[in-house]
N, C-alpha and C positions, 0 to 999 in steps of 0.2 A: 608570500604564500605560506600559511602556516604547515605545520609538519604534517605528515601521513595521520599518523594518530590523531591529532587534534581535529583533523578534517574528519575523521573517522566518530570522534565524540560528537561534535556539531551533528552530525546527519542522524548516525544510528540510533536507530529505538532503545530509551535504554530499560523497555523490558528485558530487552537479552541478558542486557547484564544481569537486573535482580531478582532474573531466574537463573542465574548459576554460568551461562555461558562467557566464555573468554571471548578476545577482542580476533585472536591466534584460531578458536574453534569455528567464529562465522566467516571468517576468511574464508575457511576450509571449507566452507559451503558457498562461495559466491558464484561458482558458474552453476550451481542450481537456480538458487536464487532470481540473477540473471537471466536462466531461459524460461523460468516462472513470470518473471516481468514481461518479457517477451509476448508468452503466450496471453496475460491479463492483456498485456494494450493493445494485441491483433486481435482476439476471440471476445472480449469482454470486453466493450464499449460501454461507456454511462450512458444512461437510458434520458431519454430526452422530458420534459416536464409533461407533462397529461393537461393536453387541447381538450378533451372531450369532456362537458361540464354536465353530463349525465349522473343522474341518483347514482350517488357510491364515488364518484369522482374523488373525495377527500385519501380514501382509503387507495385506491392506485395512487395518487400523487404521494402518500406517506409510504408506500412499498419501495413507488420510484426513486423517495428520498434514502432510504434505509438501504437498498441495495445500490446505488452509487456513492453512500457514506463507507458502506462494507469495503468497497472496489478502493476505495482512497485510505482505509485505515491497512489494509491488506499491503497498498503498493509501498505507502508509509513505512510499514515493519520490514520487508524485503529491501528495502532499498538501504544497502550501507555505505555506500559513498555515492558523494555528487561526483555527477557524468562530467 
């Protein structure tokens, strides 16, 4: 099993890092983070693909894509260590 840190570099976005944040400061934020996750995978589900093949159809299925890309790049950045 590789060390705390090393698990920590694998997972973590490393924008945090090269916007100035320490490894020490997102710690200090993980049980936010945490009930953030929480609330994205009970309250905010991925939305499911667009059956209805009605004029405009393209345009929901590219919303549907864009807001469950949001939901995975969001849960991506919060997440600092694997469970």
């Amino acid at each position: 099993m590789a060390p705390f840190d090393e698990r920590l570099r694998q997972v973590m976005d490393s924008r945090w890092i090269k916007n100035g944040y320490t490894k020490d400061e997102l710690m200090g934020y993980r049980n936010a983070f945490d009930a953030l996750k929480e609330i994205l995978v009970t309250d905010f589900k991925k939305k499911e693909a667009v059956r209805d093949y009605s004029p405009g159809w393209e345009y929901k299925q590219i919303a549907v894509n864009e807001y469950n890309s949001a939901l995975d790049d969001l849960m991506k950045l919060i997440t600092l260590t694997k469970d």
